[in-house]
C-alpha positions in Angstrom: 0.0 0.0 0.0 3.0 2.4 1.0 5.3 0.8 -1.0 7.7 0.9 2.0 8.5 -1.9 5.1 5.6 -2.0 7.1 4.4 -3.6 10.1 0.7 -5.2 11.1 -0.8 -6.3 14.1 -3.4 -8.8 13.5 -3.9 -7.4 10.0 -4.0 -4.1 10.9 -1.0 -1.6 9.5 0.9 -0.4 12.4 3.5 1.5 11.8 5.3 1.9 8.9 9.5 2.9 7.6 8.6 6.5 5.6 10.7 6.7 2.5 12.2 10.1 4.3 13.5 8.5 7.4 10.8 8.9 9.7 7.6 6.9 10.6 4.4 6.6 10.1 2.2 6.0 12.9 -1.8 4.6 13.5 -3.0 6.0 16.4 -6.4 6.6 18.2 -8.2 9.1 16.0 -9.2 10.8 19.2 -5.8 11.3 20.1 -4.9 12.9 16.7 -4.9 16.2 18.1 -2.9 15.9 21.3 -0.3 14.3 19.4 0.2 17.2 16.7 1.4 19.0 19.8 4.3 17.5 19.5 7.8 19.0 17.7 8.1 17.1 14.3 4.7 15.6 14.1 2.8 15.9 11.0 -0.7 14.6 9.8 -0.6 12.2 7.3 -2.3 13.5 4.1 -3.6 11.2 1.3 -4.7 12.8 -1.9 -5.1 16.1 -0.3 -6.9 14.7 2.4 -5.9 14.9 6.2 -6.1 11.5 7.7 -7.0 11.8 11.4 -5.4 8.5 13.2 -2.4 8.7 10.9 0.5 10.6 11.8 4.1 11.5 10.1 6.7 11.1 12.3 9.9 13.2 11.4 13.4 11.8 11.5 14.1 14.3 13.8 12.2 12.7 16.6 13.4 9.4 16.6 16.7 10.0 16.8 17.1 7.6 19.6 15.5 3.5 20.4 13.6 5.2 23.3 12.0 7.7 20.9 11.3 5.2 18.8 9.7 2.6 20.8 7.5 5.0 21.8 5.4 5.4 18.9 6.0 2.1 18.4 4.5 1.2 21.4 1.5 3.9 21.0 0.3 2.5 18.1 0.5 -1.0 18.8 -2.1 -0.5 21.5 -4.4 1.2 19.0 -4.2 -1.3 16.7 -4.8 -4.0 19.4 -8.2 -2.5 19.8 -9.4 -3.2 16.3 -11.0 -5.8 15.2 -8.2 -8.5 13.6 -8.8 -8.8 9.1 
């Protein structure tokens, strides 16, 4: 779909390698907002069209594992709470 390494839980996309070093991230939609908040955080836009759940993750923010495992860990427990395809 991305056309990049990508990761699922139980069918879902999790997170995915961005072809520009960062990460892209499925989180609670609800969360979207809180989240932005954040220094090199960006909503992930399809086709000109912001989608709320989906977040860019700059290179600049996971410069370290801890950084990384974060997100990592934030949207694996999203993804847990859908239903498995």
């Amino acid at each position: 779909m991305f056309g990049g390494l990508a990761f699922m839980v139980r069918g879902n996309l999790c997170v995915a390698a961005s072809h520009t070093g960062g990460l892209l991230a499925r989180v609670d939609p609800g969360d979207t907002d809180a989240y932005l908040a954040a220094p090199h955080v960006s909503l992930m836009e399809m086709r000109g069209r912001p989608m709320h759940g989906w977040l860019m993750i700059a290179p600049e923010a996971l410069k370290t594992k801890p950084q990384l495992a974060a997100w990592v860990k934030r949207s694996v427990a999203f993804v847990k709470t859908l239903p498995p395809k």
